[in-house]
C-alpha positions in Angstrom: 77.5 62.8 83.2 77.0 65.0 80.0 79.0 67.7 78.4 77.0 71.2 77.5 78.6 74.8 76.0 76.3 77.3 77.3 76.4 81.2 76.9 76.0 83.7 79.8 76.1 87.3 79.2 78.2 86.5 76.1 80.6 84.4 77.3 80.5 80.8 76.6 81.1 77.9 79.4 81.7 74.3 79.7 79.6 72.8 82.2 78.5 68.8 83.2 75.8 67.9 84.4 73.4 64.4 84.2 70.5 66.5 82.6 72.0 68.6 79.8 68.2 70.0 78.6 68.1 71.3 82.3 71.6 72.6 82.3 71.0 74.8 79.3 67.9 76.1 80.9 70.0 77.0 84.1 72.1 78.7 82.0 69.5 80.6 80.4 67.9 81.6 83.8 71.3 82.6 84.8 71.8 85.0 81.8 68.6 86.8 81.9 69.1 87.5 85.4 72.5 88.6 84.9 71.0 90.9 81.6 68.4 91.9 83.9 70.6 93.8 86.5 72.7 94.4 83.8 69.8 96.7 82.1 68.4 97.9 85.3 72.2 99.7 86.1 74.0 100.1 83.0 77.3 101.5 84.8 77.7 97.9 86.9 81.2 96.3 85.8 80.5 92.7 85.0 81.8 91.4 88.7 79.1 93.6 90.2 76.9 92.4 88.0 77.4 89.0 88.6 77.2 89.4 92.2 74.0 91.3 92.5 72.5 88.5 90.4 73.8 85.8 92.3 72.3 87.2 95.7 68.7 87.6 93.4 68.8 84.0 92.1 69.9 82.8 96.2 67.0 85.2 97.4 64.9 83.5 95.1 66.5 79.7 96.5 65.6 80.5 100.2 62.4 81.5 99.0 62.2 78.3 97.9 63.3 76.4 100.3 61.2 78.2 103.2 58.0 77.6 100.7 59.1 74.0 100.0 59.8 73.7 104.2 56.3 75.2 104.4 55.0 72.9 102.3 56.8 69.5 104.1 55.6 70.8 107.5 51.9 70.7 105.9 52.8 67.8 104.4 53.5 65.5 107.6 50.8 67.5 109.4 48.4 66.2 106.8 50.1 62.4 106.8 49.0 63.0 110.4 44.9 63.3 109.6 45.4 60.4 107.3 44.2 58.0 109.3 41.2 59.8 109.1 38.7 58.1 106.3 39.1 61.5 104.3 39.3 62.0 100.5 39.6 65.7 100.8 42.8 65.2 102.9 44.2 62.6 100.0 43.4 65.3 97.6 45.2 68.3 98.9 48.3 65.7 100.3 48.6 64.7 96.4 48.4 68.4 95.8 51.2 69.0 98.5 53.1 66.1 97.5 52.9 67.6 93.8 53.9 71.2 94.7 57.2 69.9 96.8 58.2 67.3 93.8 58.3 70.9 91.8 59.7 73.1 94.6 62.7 70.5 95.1 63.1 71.0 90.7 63.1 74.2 91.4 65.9 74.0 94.4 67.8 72.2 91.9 67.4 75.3 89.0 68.7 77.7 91.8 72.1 75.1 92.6 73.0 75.2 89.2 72.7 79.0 88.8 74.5 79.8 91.7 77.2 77.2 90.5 77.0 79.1 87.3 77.7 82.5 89.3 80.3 81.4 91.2 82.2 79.9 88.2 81.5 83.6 86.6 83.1 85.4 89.5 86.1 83.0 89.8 86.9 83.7 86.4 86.5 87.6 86.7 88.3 87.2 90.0 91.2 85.7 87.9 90.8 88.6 85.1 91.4 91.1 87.9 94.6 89.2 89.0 96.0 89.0 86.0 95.2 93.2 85.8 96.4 93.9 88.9 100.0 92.0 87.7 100.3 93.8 84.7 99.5 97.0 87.0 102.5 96.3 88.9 104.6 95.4 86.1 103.8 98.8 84.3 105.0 100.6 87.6 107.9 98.7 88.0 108.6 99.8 84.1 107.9 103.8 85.1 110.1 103.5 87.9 112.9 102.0 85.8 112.4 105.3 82.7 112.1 107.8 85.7 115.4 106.3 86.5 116.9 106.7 83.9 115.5 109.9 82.8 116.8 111.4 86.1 120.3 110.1 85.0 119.6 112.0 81.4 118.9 115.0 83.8 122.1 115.1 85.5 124.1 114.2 82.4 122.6 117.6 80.5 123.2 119.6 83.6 126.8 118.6 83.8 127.3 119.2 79.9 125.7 122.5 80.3 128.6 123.6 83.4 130.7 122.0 81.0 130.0 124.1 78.1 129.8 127.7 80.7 132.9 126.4 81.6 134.2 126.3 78.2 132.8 129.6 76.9 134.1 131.0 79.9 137.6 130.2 79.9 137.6 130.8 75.5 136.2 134.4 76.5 139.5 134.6 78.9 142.0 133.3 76.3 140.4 135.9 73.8 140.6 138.8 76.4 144.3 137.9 77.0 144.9 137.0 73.2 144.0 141.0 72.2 146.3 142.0 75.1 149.2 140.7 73.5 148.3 141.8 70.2 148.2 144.9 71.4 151.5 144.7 73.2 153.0 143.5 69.7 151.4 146.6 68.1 153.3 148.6 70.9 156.4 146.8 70.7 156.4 146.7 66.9 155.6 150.6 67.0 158.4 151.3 69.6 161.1 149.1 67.1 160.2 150.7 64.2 160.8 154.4 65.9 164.2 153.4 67.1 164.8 152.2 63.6 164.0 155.7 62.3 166.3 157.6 64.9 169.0 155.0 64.1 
């Protein structure tokens, strides 16, 4: 088995393979199929896009394989005649025989690229995983500062009553403060004209 790094829509891949000429035109099949739905709907994310080209290049395989099923039922319906001293029947089963040889290549192509696909969505399948962890780790992190900025809340709430509270009872002790100086001021005033009858 060979060893081949082939690009796909950017991305380079590792795949093995017995034929690596074949591989790398698999790979190149694959990616302008890929760029093609790419182009034709530029607002496909690339999981989409590698979806819609994997059910092209499979379209494209069952074609195939009904042409090259086609092609083996003319095949042994032919092998049938052959008894027959015919050239013209030789001919077109060498023709036949020639067009499944390709149409079996051709299955081949379509095997890799879908292998190709799949391997592209597993990995973007991954991706999303790995999004979808961090998702939940950024929530868990919100829930965690809402916390504690519901706890910052109550804290300044209760300093605020606090501080009322405070300005409150200061106003008091200032209210009953000039009461008793003014008492003094009367007491004082009172002394000092009992002095003066004295």
């Amino acid at each position: 088995m060979n060893k081949v790094v082939v690009k796909i829509m950017g991305s380079e891949y590792n795949i093995v393979g017995k034929n690596p000429e074949q591989m790398k035109s698999v790979a190149r099949y694959v990616d302008g199929e890929m760029n093609k739905v790419k182009e034709g709907n530029p607002k496909l994310n690339s999981l989409t896009t590698t979806i819609v080209a994997c059910l092209n290049i499979a379209d494209e395989l069952f074609d195939c394989c009904h042409e090259n099923e086609a092609l083996h039922n003319e095949l042994e319906a032919l092998k049938d005649r052959l008894n027959e001293p015919s050239g013209e029947v030789q001919v077109e089963v060498q023709q036949i025989s020639s067009k499944l040889e390709q149409k079996d290549l051709e299955i081949i192509e379509k095997d890799y690229q879908i292998e190709e696909l799949d391997l592209k969505i597993k990995e973007q399948n991954e991706k999303i995983e790995d999004l979808n962890q961090s998702n939940e780790k950024m929530k868990l992190e919100l829930e965690k500062y809402k916390a504690e900025i519901e706890g910052y809340k109550k804290a300044a709430e209760e300093a605020i009553k606090e501080a009322e509270n405070a300005t409150k009872m200061s106003s008091e002790w200032q209210n009953k403060n000039y009461s008793l100086q003014l008492r003094c001021s009367e007491l004082e005033s009172k002394f000092k004209d009992r002095e003066g009858a004295l």
